[in-house]
Backbone as CSV, one residue per row, in Angstrom:
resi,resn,N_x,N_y,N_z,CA_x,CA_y,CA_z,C_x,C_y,C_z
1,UNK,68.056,-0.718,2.686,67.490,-1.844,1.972,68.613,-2.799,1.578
2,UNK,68.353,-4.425,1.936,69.326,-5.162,1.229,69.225,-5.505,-0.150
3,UNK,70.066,-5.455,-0.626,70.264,-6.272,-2.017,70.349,-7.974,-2.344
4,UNK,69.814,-8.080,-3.350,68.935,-9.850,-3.320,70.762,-10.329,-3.403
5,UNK,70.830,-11.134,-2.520,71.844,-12.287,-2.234,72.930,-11.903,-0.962
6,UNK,72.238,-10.512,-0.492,73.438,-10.159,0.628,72.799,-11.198,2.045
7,UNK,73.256,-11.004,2.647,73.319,-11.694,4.450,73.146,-10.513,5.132
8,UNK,71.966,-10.596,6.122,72.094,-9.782,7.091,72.091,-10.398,8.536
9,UNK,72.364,-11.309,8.501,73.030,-11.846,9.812,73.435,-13.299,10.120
10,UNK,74.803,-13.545,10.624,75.586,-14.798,10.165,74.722,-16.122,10.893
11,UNK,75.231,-17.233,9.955,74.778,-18.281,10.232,75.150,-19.292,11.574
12,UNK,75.765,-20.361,11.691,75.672,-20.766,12.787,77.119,-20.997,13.093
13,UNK,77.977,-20.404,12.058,79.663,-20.472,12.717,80.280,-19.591,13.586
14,UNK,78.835,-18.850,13.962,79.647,-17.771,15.422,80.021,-18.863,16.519
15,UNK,79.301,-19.777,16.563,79.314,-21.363,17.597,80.590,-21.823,17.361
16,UNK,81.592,-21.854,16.232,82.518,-22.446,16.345,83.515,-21.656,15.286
17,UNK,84.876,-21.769,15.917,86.018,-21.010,14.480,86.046,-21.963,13.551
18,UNK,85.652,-21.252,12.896,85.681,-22.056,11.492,87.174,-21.553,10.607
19,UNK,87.585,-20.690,10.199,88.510,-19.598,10.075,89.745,-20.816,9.688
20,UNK,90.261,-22.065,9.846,90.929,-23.008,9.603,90.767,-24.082,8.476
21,UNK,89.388,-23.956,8.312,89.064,-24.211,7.103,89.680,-23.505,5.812
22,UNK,90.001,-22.582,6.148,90.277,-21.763,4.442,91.700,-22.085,4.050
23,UNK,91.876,-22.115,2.840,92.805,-22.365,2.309,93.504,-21.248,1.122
24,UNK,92.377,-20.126,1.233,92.703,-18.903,0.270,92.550,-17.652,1.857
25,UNK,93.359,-16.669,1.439,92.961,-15.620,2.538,92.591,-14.440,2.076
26,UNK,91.951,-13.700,2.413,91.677,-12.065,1.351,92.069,-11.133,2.628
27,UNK,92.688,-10.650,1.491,93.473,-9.297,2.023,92.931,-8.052,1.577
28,UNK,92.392,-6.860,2.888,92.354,-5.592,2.301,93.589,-4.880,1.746
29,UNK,94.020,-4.062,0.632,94.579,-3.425,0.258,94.128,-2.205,0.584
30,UNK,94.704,-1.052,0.122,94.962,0.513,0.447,93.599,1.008,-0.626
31,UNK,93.334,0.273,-1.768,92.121,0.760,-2.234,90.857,1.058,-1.943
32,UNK,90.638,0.277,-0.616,89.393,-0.123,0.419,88.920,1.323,0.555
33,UNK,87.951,1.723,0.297,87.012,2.981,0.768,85.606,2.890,1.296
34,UNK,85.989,1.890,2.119,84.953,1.683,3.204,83.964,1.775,2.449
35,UNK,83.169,1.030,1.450,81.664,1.017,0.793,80.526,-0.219,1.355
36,UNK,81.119,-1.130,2.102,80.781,-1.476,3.049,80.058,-2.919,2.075
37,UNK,80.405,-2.656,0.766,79.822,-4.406,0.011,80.199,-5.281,0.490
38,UNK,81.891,-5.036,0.511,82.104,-6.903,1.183,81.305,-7.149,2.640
39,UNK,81.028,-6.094,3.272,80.592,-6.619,4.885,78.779,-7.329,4.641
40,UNK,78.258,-6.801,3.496,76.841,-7.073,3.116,76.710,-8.571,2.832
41,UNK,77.872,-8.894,1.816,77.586,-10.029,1.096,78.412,-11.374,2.033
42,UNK,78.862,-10.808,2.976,80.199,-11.867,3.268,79.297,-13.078,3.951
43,UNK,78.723,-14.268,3.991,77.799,-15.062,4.348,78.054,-15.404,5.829
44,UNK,79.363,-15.490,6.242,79.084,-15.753,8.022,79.330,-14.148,8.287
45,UNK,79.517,-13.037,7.835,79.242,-11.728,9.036,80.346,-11.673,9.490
46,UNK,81.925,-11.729,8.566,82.796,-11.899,9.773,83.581,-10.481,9.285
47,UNK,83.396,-9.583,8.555,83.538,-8.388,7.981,82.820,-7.050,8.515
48,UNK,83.919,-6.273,8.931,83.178,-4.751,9.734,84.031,-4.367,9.467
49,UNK,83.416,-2.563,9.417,84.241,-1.279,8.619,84.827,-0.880,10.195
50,UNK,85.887,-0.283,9.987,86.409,0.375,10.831,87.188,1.434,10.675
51,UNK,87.039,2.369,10.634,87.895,4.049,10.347,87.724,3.689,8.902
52,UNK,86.802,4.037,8.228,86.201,3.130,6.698,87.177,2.407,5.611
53,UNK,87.515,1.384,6.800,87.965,0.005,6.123,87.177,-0.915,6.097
54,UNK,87.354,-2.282,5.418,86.967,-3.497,6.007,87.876,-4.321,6.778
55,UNK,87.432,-4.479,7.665,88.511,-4.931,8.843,87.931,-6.788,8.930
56,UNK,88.446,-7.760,8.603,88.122,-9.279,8.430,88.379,-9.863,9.209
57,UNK,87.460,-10.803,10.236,87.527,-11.591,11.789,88.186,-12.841,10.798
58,UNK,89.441,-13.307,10.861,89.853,-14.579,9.990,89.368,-15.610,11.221
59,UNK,89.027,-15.820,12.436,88.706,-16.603,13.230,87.759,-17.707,12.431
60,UNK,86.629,-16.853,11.793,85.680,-17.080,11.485,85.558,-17.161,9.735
61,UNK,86.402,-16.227,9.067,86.416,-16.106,7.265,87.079,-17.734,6.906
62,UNK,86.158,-18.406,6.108,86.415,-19.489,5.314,87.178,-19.064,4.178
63,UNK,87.507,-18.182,3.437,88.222,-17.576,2.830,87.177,-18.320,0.949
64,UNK,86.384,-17.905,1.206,85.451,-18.228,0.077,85.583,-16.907,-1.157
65,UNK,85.999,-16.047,-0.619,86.287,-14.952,-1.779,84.987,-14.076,-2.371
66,UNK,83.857,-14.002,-1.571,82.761,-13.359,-2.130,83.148,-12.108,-1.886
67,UNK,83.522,-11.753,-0.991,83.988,-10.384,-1.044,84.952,-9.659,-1.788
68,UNK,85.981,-10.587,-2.601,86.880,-9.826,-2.896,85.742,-10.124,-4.212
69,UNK,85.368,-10.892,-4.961,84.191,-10.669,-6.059,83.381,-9.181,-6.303
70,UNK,82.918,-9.331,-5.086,81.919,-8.084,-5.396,82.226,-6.784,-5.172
71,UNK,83.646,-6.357,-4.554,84.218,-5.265,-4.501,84.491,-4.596,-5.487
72,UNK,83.805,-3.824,-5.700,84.163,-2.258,-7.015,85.122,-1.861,-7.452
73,UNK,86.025,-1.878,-6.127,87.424,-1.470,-5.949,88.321,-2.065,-6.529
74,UNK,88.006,-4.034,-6.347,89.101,-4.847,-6.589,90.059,-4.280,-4.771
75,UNK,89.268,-3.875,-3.863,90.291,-4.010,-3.053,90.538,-5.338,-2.055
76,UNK,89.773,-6.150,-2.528,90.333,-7.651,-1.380,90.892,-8.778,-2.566
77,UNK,91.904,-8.754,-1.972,92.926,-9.856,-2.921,92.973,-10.656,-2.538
78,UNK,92.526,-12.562,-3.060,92.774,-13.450,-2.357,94.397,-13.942,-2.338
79,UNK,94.836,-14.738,-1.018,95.992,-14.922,-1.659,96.093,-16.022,-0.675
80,UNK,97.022,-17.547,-0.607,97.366,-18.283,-0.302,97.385,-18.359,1.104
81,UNK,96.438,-19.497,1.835,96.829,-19.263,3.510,98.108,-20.146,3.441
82,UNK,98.543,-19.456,4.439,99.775,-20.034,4.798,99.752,-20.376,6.710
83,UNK,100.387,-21.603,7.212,100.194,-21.833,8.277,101.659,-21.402,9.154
């Protein structure tokens, strides 16, 4: 069952990288225990667990920070894109 405000499937920036837009970046840290919130809530879908991490497509992450928000953990840290 989803929870009221998650995404279950991304909007229309699979069509184009968006991922250049952001100006903040979130980083998994070592706290990550794969609970799989940030991949629920993340609004384009660009978040998947892998060996139970969250593993982040930046192609596509606007770097909007909902995920590091709703993480339990505190394990996604935003931090400065840098080019």
């Amino acid at each position: 069952m989803l929870r009221v405000g998650s995404v279950c499937e991304a909007g229309k920036s699979r069509l184009n990288k968006t991922g250049d837009w952001r100006t903040l970046r979130p980083q998994v840290t070592d706290k990550c225990n794969g609970c799989g919130i940030c991949e629920l809530f993340c609004p384009d879908s660009c978040i998947v667990l892998e060996n139970k991490k969250a593993v982040i497509d930046y192609d596509y992450c606007k770097g909007c920070g909902i995920c590091a928000n709703e993480c339990p953990k505190q394990a996604i840290e935003m931090e400065e894109e840098r080019n």
